[in-house]
Phi, psi and omega in degrees: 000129188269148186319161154251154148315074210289322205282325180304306172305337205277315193296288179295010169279317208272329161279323182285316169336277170306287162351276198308321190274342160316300223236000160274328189298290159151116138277008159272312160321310186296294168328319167288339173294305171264170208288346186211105146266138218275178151249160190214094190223171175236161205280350175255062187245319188287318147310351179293188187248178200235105196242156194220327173284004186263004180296322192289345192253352187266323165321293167323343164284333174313327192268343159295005185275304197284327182269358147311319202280338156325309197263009173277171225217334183204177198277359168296288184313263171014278168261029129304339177285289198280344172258359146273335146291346150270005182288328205277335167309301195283337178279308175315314198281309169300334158308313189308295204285012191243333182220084176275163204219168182214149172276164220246354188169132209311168159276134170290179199263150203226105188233144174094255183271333196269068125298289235279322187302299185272357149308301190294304210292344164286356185273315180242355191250104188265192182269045170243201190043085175247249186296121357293156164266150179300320199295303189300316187281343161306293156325311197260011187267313170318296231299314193284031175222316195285324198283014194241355178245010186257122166245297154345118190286351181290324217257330176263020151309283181342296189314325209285306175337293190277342182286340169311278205277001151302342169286321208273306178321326189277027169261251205327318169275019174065042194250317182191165188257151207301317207282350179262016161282298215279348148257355109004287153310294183311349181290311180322312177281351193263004166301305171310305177311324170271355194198073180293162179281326191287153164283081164218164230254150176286132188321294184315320154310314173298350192284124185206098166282145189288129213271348186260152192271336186297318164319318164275330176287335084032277213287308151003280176308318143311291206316330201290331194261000181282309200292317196301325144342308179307309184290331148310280199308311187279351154286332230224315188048192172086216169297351175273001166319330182258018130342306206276316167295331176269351189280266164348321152305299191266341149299329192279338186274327168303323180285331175298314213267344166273317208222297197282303160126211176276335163318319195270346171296328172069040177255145183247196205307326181287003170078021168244141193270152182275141197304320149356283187286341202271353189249278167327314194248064169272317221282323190285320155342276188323311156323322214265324177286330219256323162328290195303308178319319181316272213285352190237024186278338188261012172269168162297149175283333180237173163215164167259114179292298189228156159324130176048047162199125169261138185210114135200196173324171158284095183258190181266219190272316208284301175307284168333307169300320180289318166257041160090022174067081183253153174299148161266134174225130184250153183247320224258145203263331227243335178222142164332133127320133161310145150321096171215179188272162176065014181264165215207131177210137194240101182270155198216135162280166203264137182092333203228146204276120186278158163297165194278018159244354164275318166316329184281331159308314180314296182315311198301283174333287189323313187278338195281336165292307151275051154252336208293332180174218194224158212116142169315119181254155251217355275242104231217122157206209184302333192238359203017067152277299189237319199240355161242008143315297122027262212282008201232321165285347161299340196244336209282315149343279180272327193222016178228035185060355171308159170236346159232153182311292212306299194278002187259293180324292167305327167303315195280300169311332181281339178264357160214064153342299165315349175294156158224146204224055170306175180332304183290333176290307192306306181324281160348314166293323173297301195309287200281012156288298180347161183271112142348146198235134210285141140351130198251148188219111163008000000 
């Protein structure tokens, strides 16, 4: 049985503890410092109620913060754990001092036990550090570390349960004002989103900037539409706040096509995205679904390229069940797979042309669905257009007898028209017929 890591937990106890009362402090001191700090509130906040007893579920996360970091199990968790509670501490905090907020209107006077609770929290918590709020991204950082250690469906009841209402007390305790939950929660996930639990490599670690120009020209084209969101929102304020979410979104999709790659959809083999991500990038999904409906509602969802091999669209749980439960292979990093069994995905980003070894993966997958059994494959990405066109003249290629990219291509065209297989696909295509290049040894 392997050892826990007592002293590695000890440490990062020892660091994050001061750290947080350092660098919340302050920035609360900053805050106090200048001459007007604005608030950003709505006018039906001023009904809510003042539970005074909801002080004990907001409190209780310090104890649920210090006794996680105990409960990892190998120095992996442990610090994966402990670098999303300082990634979200230094992003919360640097927000506090570039754009400080104030809560907007007083506490009532408070007697009998949770007096002594908000007597201490007045001792260091002043009415500043407002968006993100911490506490919430803290909740939702505790909340994803605690439910994987949770097995009894009673005991993640609980969790889901307490975990509301420490989000719903900093409302109830007069703490904070509604736009610093929901942006909050979003620090949280993207905390969640950076720093996975599973052994795989951390996004931040995964960064390889992109050598291709179409890429940049992708990430560009997001960022500009990330700012202009922004620039709504903080123009227009009110309900257009939530603005800030598709904004934060179509940035996050700009870093994939810069850096993080197709690896930042955070989809796995089976062609499900992790709720992170699927949270984060909802607003650019929903585009993306909607995108895809567009161009293909008046197509077919599939076509048969060769016996038992299929090129279309992403279909859905009703299609798949219709056209008899055929294996699936998804190309696509940004929407899902139907939940279905045996299905497989090698993700690509949409729009920008992969490298010849990820395709010769795509291929690889692709031939290994059809050995897997009897029956059709599927082979899918939003438009079934490109990338899983791609991969379907790639198999035609190394296992389905073409003998040139030209004549693989056309075959695949006569049976979906609509593809497109510009210069850099073919190139790329060219590429990964070459022989693998051997392993280099010391």
């Amino acid at each position: 049985m392997t050892k826990r890591p007592w002293k590695r937990a000890l440490a990062w106890l020892a660091l994050l503890g001061p750290f947080f009362y350092l660098s919340y402090g302050l920035a609360n001191w900053w805050a106090g410092t200048r001459p007007q700090v604005p608030s950003v509130v709505f006018d039906w906040e001023r009904s809510l109620p003042f539970w005074a007893w909801t002080i004990f579920p907001y409190w209780s996360i310090n104890a649920f913060y210090a006794l996680s970091l105990l409960l990892g199990r190998t120095r992996h968790l442990v610090d994966r754990h402990a670098a999303r509670l300082l990634t979200a501490q230094v992003v919360a905090v640097s927000c506090f001092v570039l754009w400080p907020l104030g809560f907007s209107f007083g506490q009532p006077a408070v007697e009998g036990a949770p007096a002594f609770l908000f007597e201490a929290l007045r001792g260091f918590d002043k009415p500043f550090n407002q968006a993100p709020s911490l506490h919430i991204a803290l909740a939702v950082i505790l909340w994803d570390w605690y439910r994987q250690l949770i097995r009894p469906r009673w005991a993640r009841a609980v969790l889901h349960v307490w975990t509301l209402l420490i989000c719903a007390s900093v409302l109830t305790t007069y703490q904070h004002h509604f736009i610093d939950i929901p942006t909050g929660a979003l620090l949280g996930l993207l905390c969640v989103w950076l720093w996975p639990l599973e052994r795989q490599v951390a996004l931040p670690r995964a960064w390889r900037w992109a050598r291709d120009g179409g890429r940049w020209r992708l990430a560009g084209a997001y960022a500009v539409g990330a700012l202009l969101c922004l620039a709504l929102a903080r123009q227009w304020g009110g309900g257009f706040l939530w603005l800030g979410w598709p904004a934060a979104s179509l940035a996050l999709v700009a870093l994939n096509y810069a850096g993080f790659g197709a690896r930042g959809f955070r989809m796995d083999r089976h062609g499900r995205m992790h709720y992170a991500a699927r949270w984060l990038l909802g607003p650019y999904r929903a585009a993306a679904a909607v995108n895809a409906w567009a161009w293909t509602r008046k197509l077919p969802a599939r076509v048969e390229v060769a016996p038992g091999l299929w090129l279309g669209r992403l279909p859905s749980q009703a299609e798949w069940q219709a056209a008899g439960r055929p294996r699936l292979l998804s190309l696509c990093a940004e929407l899902q797979l139907p939940r279905v069994p045996g299905a497989r995905c090698v993700p690509m980003l949409d729009l920008a042309t992969p490298s010849p070894a990820r395709l010769r993966r795509a291929v690889a997958v692709l031939e290994g669905q059809r050995g897997s059994g009897d029956g059709a494959v599927w082979v899918c990405c939003a438009l079934g257009f490109s990338r899983s066109a791609a991969t379907v003249v790639g198999w035609l290629l190394r296992h389905g007898g073409a003998s040139e990219l030209a004549a693989a291509e056309a075959m695949v065209r006569r049976a979906r028209p609509q593809i497109v297989l510009r210069a850099p696909w073919r190139a790329a295509l060219s590429a990964m017929q070459s022989p693998e290049p051997l392993p280099r040894h010391p």
